[in-house]
Structure formats: structure tokens, C-alpha cells
BADRENVEX-681948 format. One line per field, with one value per residue (C-alpha): residue in three letters; x, y, z. Coordinates in steps of 0.25 Angstrom, whole numbers, plus 2048, in hexadecimal, padded with zeros to 3 digits. Layout:
! residues N
residuo c(ala|...) .
x c(X|...) .
y c(Y|...) .
z c(Z|...) .
END
This chain:
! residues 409
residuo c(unk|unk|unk|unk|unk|unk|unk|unk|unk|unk|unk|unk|unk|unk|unk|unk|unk|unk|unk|unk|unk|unk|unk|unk|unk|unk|unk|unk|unk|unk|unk|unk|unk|unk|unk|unk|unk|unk|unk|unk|unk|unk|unk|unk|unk|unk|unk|unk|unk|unk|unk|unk|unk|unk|unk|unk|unk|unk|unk|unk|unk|unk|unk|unk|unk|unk|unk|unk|unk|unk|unk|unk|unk|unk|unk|unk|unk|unk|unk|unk|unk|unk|unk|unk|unk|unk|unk|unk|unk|unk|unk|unk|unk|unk|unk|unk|unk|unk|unk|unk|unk|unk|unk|unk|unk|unk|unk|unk|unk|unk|unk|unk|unk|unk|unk|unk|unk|unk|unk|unk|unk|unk|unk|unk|unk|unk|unk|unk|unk|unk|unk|unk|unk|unk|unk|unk|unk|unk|unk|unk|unk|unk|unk|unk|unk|unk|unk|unk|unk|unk|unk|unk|unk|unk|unk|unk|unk|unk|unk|unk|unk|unk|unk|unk|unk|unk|unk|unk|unk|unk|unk|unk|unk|unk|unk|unk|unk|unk|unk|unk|unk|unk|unk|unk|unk|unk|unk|unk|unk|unk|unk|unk|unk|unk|unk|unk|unk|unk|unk|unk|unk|unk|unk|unk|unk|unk|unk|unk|unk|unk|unk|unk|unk|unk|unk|unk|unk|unk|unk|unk|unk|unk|unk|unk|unk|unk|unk|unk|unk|unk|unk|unk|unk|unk|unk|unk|unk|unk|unk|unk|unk|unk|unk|unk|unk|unk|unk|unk|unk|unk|unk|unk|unk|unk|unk|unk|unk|unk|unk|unk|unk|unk|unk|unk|unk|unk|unk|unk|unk|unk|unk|unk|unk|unk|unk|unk|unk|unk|unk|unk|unk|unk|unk|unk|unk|unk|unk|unk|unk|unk|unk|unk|unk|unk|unk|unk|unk|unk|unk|unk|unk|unk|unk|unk|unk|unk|unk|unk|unk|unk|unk|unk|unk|unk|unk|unk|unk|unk|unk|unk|unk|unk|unk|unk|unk|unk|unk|unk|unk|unk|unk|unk|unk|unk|unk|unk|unk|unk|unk|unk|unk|unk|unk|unk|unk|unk|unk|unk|unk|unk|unk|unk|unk|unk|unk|unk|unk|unk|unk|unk|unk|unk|unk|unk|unk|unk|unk|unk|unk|unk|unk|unk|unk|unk|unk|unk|unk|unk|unk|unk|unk|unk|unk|unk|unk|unk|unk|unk|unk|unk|unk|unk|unk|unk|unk|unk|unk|unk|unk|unk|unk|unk|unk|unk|unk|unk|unk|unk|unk) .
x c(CB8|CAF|CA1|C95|C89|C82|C76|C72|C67|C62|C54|C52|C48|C3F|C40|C3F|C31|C2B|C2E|C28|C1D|C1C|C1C|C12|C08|C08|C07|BFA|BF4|BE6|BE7|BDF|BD4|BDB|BCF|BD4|BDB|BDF|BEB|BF5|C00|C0D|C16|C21|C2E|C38|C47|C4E|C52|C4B|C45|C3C|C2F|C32|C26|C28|C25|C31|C3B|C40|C46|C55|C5A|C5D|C5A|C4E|C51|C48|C3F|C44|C36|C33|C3C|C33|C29|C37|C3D|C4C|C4D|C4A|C41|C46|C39|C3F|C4D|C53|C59|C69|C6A|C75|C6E|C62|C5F|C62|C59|C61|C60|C67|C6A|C71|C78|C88|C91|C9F|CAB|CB7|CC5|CD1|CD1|CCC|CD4|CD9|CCA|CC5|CB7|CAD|C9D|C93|C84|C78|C75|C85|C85|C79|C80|C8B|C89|C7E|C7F|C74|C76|C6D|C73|C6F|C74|C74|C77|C84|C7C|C71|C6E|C74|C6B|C6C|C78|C71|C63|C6A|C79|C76|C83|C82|C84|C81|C7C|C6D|C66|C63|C5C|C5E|C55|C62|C63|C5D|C5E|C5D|C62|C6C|C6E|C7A|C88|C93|C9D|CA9|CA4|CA2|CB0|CB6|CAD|CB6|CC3|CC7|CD5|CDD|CDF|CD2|CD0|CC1|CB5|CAD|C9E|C97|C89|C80|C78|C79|C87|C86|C88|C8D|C91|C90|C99|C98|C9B|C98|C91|C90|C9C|CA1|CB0|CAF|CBB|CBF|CBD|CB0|CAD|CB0|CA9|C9A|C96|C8C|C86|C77|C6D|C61|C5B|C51|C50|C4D|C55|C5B|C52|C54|C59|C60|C69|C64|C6B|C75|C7B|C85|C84|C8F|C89|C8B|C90|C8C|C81|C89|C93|C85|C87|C79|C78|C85|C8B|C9B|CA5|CB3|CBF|CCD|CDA|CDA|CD1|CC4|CBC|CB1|CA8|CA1|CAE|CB2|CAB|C9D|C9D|CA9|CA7|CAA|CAB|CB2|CB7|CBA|CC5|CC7|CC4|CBB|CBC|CBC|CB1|CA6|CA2|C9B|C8E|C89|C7F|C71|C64|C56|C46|C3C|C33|C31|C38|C2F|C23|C1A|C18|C0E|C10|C0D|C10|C19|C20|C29|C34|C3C|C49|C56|C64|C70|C80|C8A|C94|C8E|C80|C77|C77|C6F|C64|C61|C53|C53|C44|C4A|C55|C5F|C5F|C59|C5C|C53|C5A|C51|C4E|C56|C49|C54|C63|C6C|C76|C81|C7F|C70|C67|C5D|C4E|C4C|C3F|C3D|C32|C2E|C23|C23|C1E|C1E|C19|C23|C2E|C3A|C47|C49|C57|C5C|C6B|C71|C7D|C84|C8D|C98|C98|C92|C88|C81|C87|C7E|C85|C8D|C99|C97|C9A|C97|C91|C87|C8B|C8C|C81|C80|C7B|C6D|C62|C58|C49|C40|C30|C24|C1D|C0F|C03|BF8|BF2) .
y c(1CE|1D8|1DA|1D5|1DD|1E2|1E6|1D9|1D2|1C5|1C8|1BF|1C5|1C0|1B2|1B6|1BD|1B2|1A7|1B0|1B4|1A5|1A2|1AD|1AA|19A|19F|1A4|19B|194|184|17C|173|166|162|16D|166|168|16F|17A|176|176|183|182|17F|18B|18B|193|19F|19C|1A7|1A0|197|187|180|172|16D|173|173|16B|173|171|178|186|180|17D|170|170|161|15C|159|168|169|162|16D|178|176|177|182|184|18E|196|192|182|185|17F|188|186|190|191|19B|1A2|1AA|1B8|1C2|1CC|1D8|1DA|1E9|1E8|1DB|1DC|1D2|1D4|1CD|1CE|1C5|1C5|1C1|1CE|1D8|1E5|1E4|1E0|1DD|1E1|1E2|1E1|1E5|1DD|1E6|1E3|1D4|1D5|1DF|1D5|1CB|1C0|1B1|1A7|199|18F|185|17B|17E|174|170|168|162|15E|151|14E|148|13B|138|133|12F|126|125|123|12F|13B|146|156|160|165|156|15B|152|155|163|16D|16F|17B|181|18D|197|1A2|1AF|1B7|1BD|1B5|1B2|1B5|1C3|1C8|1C5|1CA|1D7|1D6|1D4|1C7|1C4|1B9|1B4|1B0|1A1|1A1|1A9|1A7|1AC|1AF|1AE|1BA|1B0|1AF|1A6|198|192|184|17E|18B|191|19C|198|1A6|1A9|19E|19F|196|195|195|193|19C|194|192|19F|1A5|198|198|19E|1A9|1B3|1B1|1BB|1B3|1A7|1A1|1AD|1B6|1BD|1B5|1AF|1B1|1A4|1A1|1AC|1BA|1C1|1BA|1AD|1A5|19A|190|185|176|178|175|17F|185|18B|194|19E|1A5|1B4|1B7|1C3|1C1|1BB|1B9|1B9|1B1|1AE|1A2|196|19B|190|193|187|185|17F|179|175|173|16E|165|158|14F|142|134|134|143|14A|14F|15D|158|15A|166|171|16C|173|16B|165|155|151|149|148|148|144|14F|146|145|13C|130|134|12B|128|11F|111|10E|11D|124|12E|139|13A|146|14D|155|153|15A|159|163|160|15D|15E|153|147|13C|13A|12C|126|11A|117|108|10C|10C|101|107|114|11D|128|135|140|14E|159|163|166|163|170|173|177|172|167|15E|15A|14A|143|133|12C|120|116|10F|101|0FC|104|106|10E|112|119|123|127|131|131|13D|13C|149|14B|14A|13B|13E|136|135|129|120|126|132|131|138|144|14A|158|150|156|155|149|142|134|12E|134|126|12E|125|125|11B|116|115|10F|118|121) .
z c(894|890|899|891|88F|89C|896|893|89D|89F|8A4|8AE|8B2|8A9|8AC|8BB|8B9|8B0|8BB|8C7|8BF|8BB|8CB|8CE|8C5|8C7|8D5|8D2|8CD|8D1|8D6|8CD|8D1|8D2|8C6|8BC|8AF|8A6|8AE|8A6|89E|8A4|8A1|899|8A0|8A1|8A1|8AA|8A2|893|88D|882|884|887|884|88A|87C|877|883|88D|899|89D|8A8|8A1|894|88A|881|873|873|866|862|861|855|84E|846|848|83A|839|842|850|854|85F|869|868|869|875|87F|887|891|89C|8A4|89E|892|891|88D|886|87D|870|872|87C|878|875|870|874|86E|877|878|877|867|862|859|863|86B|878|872|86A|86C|862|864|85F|854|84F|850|848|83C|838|82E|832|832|834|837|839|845|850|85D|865|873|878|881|877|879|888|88E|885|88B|897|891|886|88B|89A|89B|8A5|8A1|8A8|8A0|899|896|888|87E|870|870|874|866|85C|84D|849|83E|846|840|845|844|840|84C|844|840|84D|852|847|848|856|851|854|852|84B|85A|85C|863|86A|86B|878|876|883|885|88F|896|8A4|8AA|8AC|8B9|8BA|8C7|8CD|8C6|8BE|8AE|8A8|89D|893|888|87F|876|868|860|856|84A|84F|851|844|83B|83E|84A|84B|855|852|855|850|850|843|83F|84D|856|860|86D|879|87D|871|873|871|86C|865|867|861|857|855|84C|84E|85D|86A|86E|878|86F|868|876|878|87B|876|87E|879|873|879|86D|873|86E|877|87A|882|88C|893|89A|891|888|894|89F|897|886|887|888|896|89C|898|88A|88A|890|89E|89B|891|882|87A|87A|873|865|85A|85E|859|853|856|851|859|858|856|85E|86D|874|878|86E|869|85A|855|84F|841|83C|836|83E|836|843|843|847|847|846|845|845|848|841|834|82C|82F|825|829|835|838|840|848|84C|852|85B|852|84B|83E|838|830|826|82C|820|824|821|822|81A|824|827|82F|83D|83C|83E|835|837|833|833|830|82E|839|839|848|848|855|861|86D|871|866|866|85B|857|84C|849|841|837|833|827|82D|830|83E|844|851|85A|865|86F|873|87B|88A|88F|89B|898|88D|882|872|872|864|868|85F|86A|86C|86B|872|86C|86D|863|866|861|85B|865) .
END
């Protein structure tokens, strides 16, 4: 296995001088009379390792990880802009430069070569692709095994914010490897991230990496060097990442540094001991790799927020399907005994998602239970339950969304 590039750093020291100069100057500042108001406004949180702004407003902090608040989606048209797109991290983001970024290809499946490198500047000179695609989070949703199921599961307690669109632009997969040489023989391809490696259970997992097969590999997948139109973010993946549309988030490898080529099966665990599916129901070492996300749909409101009696209130939201475009979105304002055909403000695509709006009329104040249910084209709907597993993944249950109505203020 060829050496990856030494030159690149992750600047560390960044994140090590804002906390101390964080420390220092909080340090230094003066007691307020116990008298004073109003006091300051609390900072924004900070995750471990995240380059960009979290405004409390936006994110919510967990662990290593910055979950989008569904309810900031609201005013972000179709896309999501790279400030509110949610952030999974296993270690911390690099901070990497592009001129001395390498890719190298290397395996066992190519034609007469050990491996091949290409630059930033050669990436960028082969024919260009751009798709627009959610990725999403296999853990999206996790925590609603627990708060509606009553399950444990481990993992990240996402809600339903691990999710973002954007348009990706970047080099098709396929051309790349056979700029290589693959051969015929070809089974898998491992892409490698450059981030630091993950330690679980105090062992050493390396670097994060993840299998594709090869039919995968050569149908849609891209190697994206911008995001809505930008040059890659930092914590999105400077400077290339990897796009695999309608599969589990984990699959998209971040700060792409190679990509391994066999003439056999690869694992890594992150196909084996993480993204399969455990517990009772599934078999002893767990079901197959996971690949395809579900589908949902979610609120563009705050959970618990108070709406008005005897108004009309134009409730909001997305829903998407992996394996086929959206075709209907139904709205429950009663529980689920009812249900309201939502109008789709967007064309629903492949690899995307829809924003829905429907208008409600609240006449009783008191506590409600929203519910939004999506129906894709294939015949696919969203159950009242999802069947456990123990690492939380893959949840497509109807999400309950509490709110009161209120009298007017």
C-alpha cells in the first residue's frame, strides 16, 4: 500500500490557539456587579474539531458532530447552504491545501501498475459531472428509537437534521479509475479518507474507508470538488470528497486521499462492525453492508412551538425517498386519524428531496401531534414503526412532532 501524501497537515494548532486565547481572555475579564443586566449572550457552542461558525440557532452540538434544526431549512430554498449543512466528523476536520493534495489509486486490479497519483489540477481537467444529491446520515433519525419506540439503541442521537442538499460538481468515479487502468478483474474499490484515525474501544480503526462495489463504482459516483457552486468547505470535505447518491452518508468519504482497486472482496469496519444492521431479527454477524438510505419526511417548525388558535398556519417541510422520487406527502394535524394531501413546491428527482407546505386552521387550543408521511414512486411508504436494531440505523418511522396551540397572545 502506497504511503499517502506527507505534506498534508491538519493544523491542529489552530483549534488549540483559539481555546487558550478563549481561556485567557475569559480569564481577564472583570466581575460584574451582581446588579448589572442585561448579562451577554451566551457563545455559540463549539464542536471538537469544526472549522465553520455553529450558531446555536442553526446547530445542535453532538459529540464531534453538528446536527442542522430542521427548522433552519425553512427560508434555504432547495438547496442547502454550506453554513446549515450538518456536519459528521470522526475525528476532526483537516485543514488541507490543494497543492499539495494527491490522490493515489493503487490495488491489485489495475493493468501492469502499482498505482497512479493524480494532482488537484488533474482531477480537475477531466470531464466534469454535477449532481445535485442529499446525503444523508445512516443514523438519521436514531434517536426516535428511544423517544417514540422505548428501543436502546448506541450511536449519535440524531433527530431528523443529519441530512443536507446540494448540487456537487466533480470527476466522475468511473474515469478516474480508468485513467488507472483497471482491469476486467476488478471487484471493490475502497476510498480512504485523510482525517485523522478513529479510535473506538481503544482500538486503533485507521483511517475512515469504506467498500464500494464495482458496479457502483462505475454508475454514478463522483469525486466532487465543489459544493452550490464553491470550491469545497473545509468540513465538507476540502478538497475533494466523494459523492455516492441515495446511500448511507458514510459511503460520501470526506477528504478523499485514495482509492484502493481489488480483485477480491474488501471490508473495512466500517462494513463490518459499524453500517450493518444487529440485534434480534437480524443475523448473528448482522445483515449485509448497509447502501441505500430510506426515506422520511420532517417539520420545518420547532418542535413544541406555539401557534395560534383560530389562524391559518401554512405548516412546512421536506421529504425524500432513496429509492425512488417522492410522490405523495401526507399531514396529519389529529394524530393520525385524518390525512391531508401536502402540495410538493418542488419536481420531485432522484437522489433528492421536496419541500411541502399545507395549510391548517387550529380550533381548539391544547397540545397536538403533527405527523407527515412520505409515499415514493415506487410503492414505498413510511411505516409506524421501524423494526430495531441495535446501532439505530436506517429510521423511516412517521416522526410524532408535538406543538401547542395557544390562545392569542
Amino acid at each position: 500500500m502506497p504511503p499517502l501524501s506527507a505534506a498534508l497537515s491538519t493544523h491542529r494548532r489552530d483549534l488549540l490557539k483559539l481555546i487558550g486565547a478563549t481561556s485567557v481572555a475569559t480569564g481577564l475579564l472583570p466581575a460584574l456587579p451582581a446588579r448589572a443586566t442585561p448579562q451577554p449572550p451566551a457563545p455559540a457552542p463549539i464542536a471538537p474539531g469544526i472549522v465553520k461558525p455553529l450558531p446555536p440557532e442553526v446547530f445542535t452540538i453532538r459529540g464531534t458532530n453538528a446536527e442542522t434544526r430542521f427548522e433552519a431549512f425553512r427560508d434555504t430554498g432547495h438547496l442547502t447552504p454550506a453554513d446549515r449543512f450538518f456536519v459528521r466528523n470522526h475525528t476532526s476536520t483537516p485543514r488541507l491545501n490543494e497543492n499539495d493534495w494527491r490522490l493515489t489509486v493503487w490495488g491489485g486490479a489495475l493493468n501492469g501498475r502499482r498505482s497512479v497519483d493524480f494532482s488537484y489540477g488533474q482531477l480537475r481537467s477531466l470531464p466534469s459531472v454535477t449532481r445535485t444529491a442529499v446525503v444523508e446520515c445512516a443514523g438519521n433519525g436514531r434517536s426516535f428509537f428511544t423517544t417514540q419506540q422505548g428501543e436502546a439503541v448506541s450511536g449519535t442521537s440524531w433527530t431528523l437534521g443529519a441530512i443536507g442538499a446540494a448540487r456537487w460538481r466533480g470527476a466522475r468515479l468511473r474515469d478516474v479509475l480508468h485513467r488507472a487502468g483497471i482491469s476486467s478483474a476488478a471487484v471493490d474499490v475502497m476510498p480512504r479518507g485523510l482525517d485523522d484515525d478513529f479510535i473506538s474501544g481503544g482500538l486503533n480503526l485507521g483511517r475512515v474507508r469504506r467498500p464500494l462495489s464495482i458496479a457502483k463504482a462505475l454508475d454514478d459516483v463522483i469525486l466532487a470538488y465543489e459544493m452550490n457552486g464553491e470550491p469545497l468547505p473545509y468540513d465538507h470535505g476540502f478538497p475533494v470528497r466523494v459523492i455516492v447518491p441515495s446511500w448511507i452518508g458514510i459511503a460520501s468519504i470526506k477528504w478523499l486521499g485514495d482509492i484502493e482497486v481489488s480483485d477480491r472482496p474488501l471490508e473495512s469496519p466500517w462494513n463490518t462492525q459499524f453500517y450493518r444492521l444487529f440485534g434480534a431479527g437480524h443475523p448473528p454477524a448482522g445483515s449485509q453492508p448497509l447502501t441505500r438510505q430510506t426515506l422520511k419526511s420532517a417539520f420545518e417548525i420547532p418542535v413544541g412551538a406555539a401557534l395560534e388558535v383560530d389562524r391559518t398556519h401554512r405548516l412546512t417541510g421536506r421529504a425524500w425517498s432513496a429509492a425512488a422520487p417522492v410522490h405523495t406527502v401526507e399531514v396529519s394535524t389529529d394524530g393520525g386519524a385524518h390525512w391531508h394531501r401536502a402540495h410538493l413546491r418542488d419536481a420531485p428527482r432522484r437522489h433528492g428531496w421536496v419541500r411541502w407546505s399545507l395549510p391548517w386552521h387550529p380550533r381548539r387550543t391544547g397540545p397536538v401531534e403533527l405527523l407527515a408521511r412520505t409515499t415514493d414512486r415506487a410503492g414505498n411508504r413510511q411505516p409506524d414503526r421501524t423494526p430495531h436494531n441495535t446501532q439505530g440505523y436506517l429510521f423511516d418511522g412517521i416522526v410524532r412532532h408535538p406543538v401547542t396551540v395557544v390562545a392569542p397572545g
